[in-house]
C-alpha positions in Angstrom: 93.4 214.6 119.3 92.8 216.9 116.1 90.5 220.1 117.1 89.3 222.7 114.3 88.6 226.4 115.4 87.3 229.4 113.4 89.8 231.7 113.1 88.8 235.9 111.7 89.7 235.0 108.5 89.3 230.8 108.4 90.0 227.5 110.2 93.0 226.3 111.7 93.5 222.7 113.7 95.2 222.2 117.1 97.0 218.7 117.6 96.8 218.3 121.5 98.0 216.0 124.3 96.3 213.6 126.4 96.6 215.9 128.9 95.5 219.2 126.8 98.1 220.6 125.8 98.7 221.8 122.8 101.8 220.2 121.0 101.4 221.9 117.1 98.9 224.2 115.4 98.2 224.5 111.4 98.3 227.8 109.1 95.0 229.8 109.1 93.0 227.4 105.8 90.1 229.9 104.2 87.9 226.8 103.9 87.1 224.1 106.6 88.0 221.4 104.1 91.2 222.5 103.6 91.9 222.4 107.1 90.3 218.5 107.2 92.8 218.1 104.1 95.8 219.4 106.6 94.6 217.0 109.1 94.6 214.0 106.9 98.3 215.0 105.5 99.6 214.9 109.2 98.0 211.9 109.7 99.3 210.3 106.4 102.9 211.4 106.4 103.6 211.7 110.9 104.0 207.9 111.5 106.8 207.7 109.2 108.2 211.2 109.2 112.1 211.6 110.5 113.5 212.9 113.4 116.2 215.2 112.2 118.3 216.4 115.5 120.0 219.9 114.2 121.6 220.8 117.6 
């Protein structure tokens, strides 16, 4: 699931695990919106993103 939080100085999201833990968070956004916008890019672009292995 997708959380927002207020940050000091804006929003950020949170992508977290069934089990609560948190796998990725976002950049501090000034506006809410631009944090939904973030969250609608991950969603848009993650199903299809590659898996580059750099080991």
């Amino acid at each position: 699931m997708f959380e927002i939080l207020k940050a000091s100085t804006g929003y950020f999201w949170r992508l977290k695990a069934n089990n609560g833990e948190t796998l990725c968070h976002s950049e501090v956004y000034t506006t809410k919106q631009s944090a939904q916008n973030g969250i609608a890019a991950v969603k848009q672009v993650a199903p299809g993103a590659p898996v580059y292995d750099r080991t």
